[in-house]
KOLTI-127248 format. One record per atom (N, C-alpha, C): residue in three letters; y, z negated, x. Coordinates in steps of 0.001 Angstrom, whole numbers, plus 500000, padded with zeros to 6 digits. Layout:
residues N
ALAYZX ...
//
This chain:
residues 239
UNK960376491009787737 UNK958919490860787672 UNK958262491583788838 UNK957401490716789050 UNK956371491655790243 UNK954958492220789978 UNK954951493624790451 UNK954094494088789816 UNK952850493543790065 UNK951622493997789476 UNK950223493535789736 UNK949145494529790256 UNK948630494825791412 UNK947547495810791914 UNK946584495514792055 UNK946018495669791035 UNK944217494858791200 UNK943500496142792067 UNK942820494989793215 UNK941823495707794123 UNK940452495527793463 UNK940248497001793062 UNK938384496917792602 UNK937448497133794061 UNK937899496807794603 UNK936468496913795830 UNK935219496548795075 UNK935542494881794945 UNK934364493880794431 UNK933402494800793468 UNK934209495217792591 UNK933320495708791717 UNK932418497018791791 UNK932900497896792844 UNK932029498952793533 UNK931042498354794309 UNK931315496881795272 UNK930074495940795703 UNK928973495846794675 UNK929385495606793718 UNK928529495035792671 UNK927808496448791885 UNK928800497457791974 UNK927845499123791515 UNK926622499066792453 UNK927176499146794034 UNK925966499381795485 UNK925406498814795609 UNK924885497158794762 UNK924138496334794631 UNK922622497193794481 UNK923274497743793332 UNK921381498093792888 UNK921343499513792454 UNK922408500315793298 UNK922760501594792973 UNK922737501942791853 UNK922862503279790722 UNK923472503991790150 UNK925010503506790040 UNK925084503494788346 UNK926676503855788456 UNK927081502220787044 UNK926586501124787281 UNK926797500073786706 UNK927282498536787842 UNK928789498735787544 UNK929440498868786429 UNK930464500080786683 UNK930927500786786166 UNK931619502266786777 UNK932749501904787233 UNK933184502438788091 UNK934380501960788953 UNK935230502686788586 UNK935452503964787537 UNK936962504579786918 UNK937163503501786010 UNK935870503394784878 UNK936127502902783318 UNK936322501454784230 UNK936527500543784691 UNK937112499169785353 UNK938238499415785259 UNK938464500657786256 UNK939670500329786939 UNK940779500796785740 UNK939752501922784499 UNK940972501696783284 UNK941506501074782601 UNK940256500193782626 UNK940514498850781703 UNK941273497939782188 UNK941427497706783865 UNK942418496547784265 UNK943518497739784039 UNK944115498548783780 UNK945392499288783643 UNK945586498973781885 UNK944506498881781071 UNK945195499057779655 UNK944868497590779146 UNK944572496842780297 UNK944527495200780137 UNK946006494863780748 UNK947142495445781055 UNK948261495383782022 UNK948258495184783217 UNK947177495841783857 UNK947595496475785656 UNK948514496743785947 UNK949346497028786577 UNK950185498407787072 UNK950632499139788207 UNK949124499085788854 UNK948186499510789887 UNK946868499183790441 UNK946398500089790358 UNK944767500059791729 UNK944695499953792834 UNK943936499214793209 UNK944108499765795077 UNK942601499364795300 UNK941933500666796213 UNK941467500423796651 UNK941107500784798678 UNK940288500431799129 UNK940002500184800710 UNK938514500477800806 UNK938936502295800891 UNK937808503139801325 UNK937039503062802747 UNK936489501671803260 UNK935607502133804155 UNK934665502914804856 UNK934595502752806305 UNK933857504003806945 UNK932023504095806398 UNK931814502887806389 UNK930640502922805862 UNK930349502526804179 UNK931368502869803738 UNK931631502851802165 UNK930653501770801409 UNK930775500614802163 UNK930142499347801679 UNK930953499461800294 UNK931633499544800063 UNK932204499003798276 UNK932586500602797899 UNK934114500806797904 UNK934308502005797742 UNK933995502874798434 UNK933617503884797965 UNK932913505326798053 UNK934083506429798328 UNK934112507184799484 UNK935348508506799266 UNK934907509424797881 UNK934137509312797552 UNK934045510073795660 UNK935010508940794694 UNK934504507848794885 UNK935081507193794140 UNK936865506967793918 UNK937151507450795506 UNK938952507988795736 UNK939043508988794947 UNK938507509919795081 UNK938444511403794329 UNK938399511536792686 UNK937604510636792552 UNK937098510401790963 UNK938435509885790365 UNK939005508415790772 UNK939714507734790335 UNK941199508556790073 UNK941733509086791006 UNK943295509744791232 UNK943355510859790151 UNK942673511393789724 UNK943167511870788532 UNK943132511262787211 UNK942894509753786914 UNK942327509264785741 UNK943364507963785685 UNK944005507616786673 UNK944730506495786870 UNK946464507059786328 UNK946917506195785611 UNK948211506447784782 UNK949315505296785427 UNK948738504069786532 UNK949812503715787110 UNK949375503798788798 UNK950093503077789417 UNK950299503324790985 UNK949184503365791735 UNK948488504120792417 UNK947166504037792840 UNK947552504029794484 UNK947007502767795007 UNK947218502363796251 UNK946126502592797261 UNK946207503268797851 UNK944633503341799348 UNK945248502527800337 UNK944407501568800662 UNK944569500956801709 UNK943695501058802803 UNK943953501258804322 UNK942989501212805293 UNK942983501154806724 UNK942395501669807657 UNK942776501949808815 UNK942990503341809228 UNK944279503390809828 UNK944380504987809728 UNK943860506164810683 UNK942439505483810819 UNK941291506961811489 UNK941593508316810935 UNK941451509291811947 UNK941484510638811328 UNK940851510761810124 UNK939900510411809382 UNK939150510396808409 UNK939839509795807234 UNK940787508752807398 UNK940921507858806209 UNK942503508668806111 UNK943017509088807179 UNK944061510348807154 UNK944061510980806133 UNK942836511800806333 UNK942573513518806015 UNK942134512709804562 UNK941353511807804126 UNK941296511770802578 UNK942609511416801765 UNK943498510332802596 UNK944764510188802216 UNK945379511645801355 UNK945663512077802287 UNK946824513219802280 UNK945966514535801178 UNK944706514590801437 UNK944320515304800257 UNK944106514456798767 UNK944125513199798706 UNK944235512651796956 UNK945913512774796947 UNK946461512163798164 UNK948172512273797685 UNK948250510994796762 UNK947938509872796874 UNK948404508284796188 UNK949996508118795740 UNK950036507201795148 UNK951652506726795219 UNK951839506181796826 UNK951328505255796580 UNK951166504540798236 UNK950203504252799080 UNK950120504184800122 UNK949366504003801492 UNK949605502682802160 UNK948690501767802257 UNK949086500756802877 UNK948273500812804242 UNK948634500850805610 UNK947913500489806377 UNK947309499479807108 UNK946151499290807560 UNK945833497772807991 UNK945166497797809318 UNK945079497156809917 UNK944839497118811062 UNK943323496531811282 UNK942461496528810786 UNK940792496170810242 UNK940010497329811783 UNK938968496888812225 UNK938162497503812613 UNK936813498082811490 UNK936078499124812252 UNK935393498681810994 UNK933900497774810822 UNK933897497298811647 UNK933360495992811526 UNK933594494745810755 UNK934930494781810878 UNK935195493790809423 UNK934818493317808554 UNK934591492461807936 UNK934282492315806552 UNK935491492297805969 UNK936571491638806229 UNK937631491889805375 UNK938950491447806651 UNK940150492248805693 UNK941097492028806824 UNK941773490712806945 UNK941942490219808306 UNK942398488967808664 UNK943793488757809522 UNK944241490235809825 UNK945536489652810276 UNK946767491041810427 UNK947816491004810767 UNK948353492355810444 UNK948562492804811848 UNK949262494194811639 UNK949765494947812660 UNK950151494193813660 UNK950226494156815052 UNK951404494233816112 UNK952376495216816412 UNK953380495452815548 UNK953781496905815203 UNK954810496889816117 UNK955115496102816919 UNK956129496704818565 UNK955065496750819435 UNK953377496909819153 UNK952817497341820105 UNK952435498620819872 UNK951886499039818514 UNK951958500119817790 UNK952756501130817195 UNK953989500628817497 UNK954873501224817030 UNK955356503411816824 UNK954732503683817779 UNK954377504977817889 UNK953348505110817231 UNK952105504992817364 UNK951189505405816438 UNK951742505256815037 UNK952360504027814927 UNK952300503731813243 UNK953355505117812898 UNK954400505086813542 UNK956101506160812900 UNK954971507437813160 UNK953834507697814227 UNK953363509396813792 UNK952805509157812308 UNK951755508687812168 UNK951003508242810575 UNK951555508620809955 UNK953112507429809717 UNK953893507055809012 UNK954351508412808410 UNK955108509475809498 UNK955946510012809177 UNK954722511385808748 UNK953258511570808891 UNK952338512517808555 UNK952288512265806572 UNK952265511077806165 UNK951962510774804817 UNK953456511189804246 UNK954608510482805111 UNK955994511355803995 UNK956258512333803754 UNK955366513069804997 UNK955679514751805015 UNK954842515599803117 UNK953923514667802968 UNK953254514618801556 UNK953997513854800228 UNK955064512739800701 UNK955644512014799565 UNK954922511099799321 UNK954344510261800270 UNK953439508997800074 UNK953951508150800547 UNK954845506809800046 UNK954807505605800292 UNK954307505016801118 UNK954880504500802315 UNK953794503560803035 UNK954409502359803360 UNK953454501643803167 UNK953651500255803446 UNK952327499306804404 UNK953180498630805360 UNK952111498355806695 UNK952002496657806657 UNK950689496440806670 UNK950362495352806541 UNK950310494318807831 UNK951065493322807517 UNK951530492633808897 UNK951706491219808451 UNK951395490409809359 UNK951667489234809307 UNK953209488217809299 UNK952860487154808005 UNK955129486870808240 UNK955507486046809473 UNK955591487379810347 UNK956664487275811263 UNK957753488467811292 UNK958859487553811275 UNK960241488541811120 UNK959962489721812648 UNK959400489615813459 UNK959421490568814675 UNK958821491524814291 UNK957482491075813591 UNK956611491744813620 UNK957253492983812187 UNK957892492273811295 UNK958683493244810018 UNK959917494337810800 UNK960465493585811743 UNK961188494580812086 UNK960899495641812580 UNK959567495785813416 UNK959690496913813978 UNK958236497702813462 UNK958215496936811994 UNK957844498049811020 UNK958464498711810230 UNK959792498337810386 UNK961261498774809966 UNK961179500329810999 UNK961372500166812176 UNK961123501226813158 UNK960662502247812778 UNK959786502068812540 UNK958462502895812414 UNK958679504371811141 UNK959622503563810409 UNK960505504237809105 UNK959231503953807776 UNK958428503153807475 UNK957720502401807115 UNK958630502368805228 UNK957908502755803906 UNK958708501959803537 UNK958817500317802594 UNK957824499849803112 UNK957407498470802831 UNK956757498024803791 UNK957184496431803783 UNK955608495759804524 UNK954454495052803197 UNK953866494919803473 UNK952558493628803292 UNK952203492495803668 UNK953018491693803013 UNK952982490344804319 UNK951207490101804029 UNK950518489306805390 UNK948944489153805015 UNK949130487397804025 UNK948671487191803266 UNK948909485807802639 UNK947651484593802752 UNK946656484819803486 UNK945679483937804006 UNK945766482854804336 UNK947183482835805324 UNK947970481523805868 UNK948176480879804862 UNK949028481421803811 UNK949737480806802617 UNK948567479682801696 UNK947811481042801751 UNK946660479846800473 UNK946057479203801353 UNK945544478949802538 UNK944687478364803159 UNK946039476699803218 UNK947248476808803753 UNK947877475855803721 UNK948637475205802428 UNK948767475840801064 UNK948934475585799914 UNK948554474559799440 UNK947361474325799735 UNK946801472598798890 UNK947169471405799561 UNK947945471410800803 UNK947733470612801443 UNK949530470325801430 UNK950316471497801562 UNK952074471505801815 UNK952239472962801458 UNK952492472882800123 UNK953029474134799622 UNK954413474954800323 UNK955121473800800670 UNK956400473984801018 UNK956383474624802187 UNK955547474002803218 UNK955361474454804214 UNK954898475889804578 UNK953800476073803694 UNK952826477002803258 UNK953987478219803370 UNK954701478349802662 UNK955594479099802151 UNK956755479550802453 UNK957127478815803899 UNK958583478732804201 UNK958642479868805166 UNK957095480774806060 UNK957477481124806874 UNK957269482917806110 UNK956631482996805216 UNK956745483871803944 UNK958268484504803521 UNK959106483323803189 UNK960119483134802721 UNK961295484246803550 UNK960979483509805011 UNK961549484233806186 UNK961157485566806381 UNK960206486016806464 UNK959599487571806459 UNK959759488386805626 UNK959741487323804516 UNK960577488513803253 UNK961840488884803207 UNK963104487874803405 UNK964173488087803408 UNK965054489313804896 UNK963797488960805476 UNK964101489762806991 UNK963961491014806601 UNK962754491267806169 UNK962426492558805082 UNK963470493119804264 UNK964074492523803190 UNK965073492999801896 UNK966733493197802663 UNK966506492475804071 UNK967828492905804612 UNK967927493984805674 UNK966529494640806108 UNK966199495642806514 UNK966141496653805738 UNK966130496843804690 UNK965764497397803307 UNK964378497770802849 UNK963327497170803984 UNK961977497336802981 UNK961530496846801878 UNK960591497754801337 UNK959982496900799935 UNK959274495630800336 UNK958896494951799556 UNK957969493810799824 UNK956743493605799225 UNK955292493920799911 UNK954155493337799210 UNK953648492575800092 UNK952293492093798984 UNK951902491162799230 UNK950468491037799029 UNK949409490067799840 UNK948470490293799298 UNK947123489498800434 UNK946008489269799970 UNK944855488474800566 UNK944824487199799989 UNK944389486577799320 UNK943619485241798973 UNK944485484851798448 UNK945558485609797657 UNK946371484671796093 UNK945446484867795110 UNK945627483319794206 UNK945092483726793643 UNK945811482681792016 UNK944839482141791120 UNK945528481688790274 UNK945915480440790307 UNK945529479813791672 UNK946779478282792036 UNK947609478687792663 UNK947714479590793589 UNK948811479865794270 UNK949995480754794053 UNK949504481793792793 UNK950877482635792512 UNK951481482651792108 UNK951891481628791430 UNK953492481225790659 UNK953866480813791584 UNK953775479946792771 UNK954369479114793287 UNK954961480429794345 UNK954108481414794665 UNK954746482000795645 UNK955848483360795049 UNK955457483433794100 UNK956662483894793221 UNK957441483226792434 UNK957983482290792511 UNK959084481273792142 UNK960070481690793262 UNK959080481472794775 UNK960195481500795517 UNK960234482783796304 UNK959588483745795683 UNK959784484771796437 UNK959899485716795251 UNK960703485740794186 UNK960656486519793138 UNK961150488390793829 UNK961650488332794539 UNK961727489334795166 UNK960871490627795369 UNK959835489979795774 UNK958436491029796130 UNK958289491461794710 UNK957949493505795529 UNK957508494223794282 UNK956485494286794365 UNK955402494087794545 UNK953914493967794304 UNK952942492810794899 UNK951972492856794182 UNK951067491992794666 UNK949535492912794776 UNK948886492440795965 UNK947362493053795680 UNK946479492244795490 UNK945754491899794503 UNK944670490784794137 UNK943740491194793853 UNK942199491300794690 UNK941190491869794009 UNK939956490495794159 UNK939865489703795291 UNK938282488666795540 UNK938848487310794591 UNK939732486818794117 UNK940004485792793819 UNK939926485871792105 UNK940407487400791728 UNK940879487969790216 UNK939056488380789782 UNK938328488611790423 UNK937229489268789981 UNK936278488191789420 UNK936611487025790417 UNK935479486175790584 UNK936063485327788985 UNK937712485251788773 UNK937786484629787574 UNK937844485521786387 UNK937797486606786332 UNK936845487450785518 UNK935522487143784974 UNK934622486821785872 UNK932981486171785532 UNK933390485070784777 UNK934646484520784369 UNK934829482890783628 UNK935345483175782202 UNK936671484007782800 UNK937682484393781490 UNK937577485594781134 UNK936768486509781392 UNK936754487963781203 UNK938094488532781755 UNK937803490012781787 UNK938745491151782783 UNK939926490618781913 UNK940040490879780527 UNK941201491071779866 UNK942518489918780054 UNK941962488426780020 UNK942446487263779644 UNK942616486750781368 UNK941910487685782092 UNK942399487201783467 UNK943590487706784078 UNK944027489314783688 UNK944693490113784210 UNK946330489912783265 UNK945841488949781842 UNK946806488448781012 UNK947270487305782187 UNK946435486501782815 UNK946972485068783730 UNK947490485452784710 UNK947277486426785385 UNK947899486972786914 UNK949203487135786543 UNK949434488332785311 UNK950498488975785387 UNK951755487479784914 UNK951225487115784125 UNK952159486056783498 UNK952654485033784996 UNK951753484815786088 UNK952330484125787196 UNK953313484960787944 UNK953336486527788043 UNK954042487294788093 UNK955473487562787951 UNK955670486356786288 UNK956825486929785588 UNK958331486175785899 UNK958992486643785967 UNK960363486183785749 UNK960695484960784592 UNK960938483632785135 UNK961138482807784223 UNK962781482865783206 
//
């Protein structure tokens, strides 16, 4: 089975809407854990459009499964890292201009920066895993880096899914296996959602996580938190 990491960004969007503290971003993020989460992640921006660095702070002592920060690794998103101490760290390669991330590392261009990072968060016992696009080059020499997962980005996947699943999927397929024979972990994550994730876990039963937060929220507003996070995980499962 592969696990499930719901990203609450969205729903801290929707707190900064009209400020105070509705809808609360711990009591969410407990409820997708005792709805069967079995992880958070969120992507503390510089200008804390969604999540808030309180809201890192708040959350890490209240969370009972894997709590994931994802970001760009500025001195700033560093120094909050290493003082909450997460299970894992995913890094991304986002400016912060962004609205959201669109493509991964060039990690044989980065490759030094990423192994200093890299090797600053193990010195704490933090997991890292670097978000990169499926290309086997680009996995290997996040292998380098001593990295211990990638993130394949999955945008490609769903954007070509409706049209040639097969296709969609084949170059996924390759990045992962390049991965599990390197010995990294495997995640996953950006625009799966509930047409596309069985299919990409059928054939990629392999991967230990998934991160789903814009696709899971929005079918929340249909099926509620509970009965949605019941549909993810079940595409998840081992037949």
């Amino acid at each position: 089975m592969t696990n499930l990491s719901v990203n609450i960004n969205k729903i801290a969007t929707l707190r900064n809407a009209r400020g105070g503290d509705n809808p609360n971003v711990v009591q969410v993020a407990l409820d997708c854990e005792r709805f069967g989460a079995q992880g958070i992640t969120v992507h503390p921006r510089p200008d804390e459009r969604h999540i808030r660095r309180q809201d890192v702070f708040d959350l890490r002592p209240r969370l009972t499964t894997e709590f994931n920060i994802e970001g760009y690794p500025a001195p700033e998103f560093v120094d909050l890292v290493l003082q909450v101490v997460p299970a894992q760290v995913t890094l991304v390669p986002d400016s912060p201009e962004q609205l959201t991330s669109n493509h991964g590392w060039n990690t044989k261009s980065y490759q030094d920066f990423l192994t200093e990072v890299t090797n600053r968060f193990h010195e704490k016992g933090i997991r890292v895993s670097i978000f990169v696009d499926a290309d086997e080059e680009m996995v290997e020499y996040a292998a380098r880096t001593g990295a211990d997962r990638v993130e394949l980005y999955t945008e490609p996947y769903a954007t070509m899914y409706p049209k040639d699943r097969e296709a969609a999927i084949a170059p996924f397929v390759r990045a992962g296996e390049k991965a599990k024979a390197l010995g990294l972990g495997l995640n996953m994550g950006h625009d799966l959602s509930l047409e596309n994730l069985a299919y990409m876990h059928q054939r990629m039963p392999y991967v230990d996580e998934c991160s789903i937060g814009h696709a899971l929220i929005c079918d929340a507003l249909y099926l509620g938190l509970e009965e949605t996070i019941r549909r993810y995980r079940a595409c998840l499962m081992n037949a």
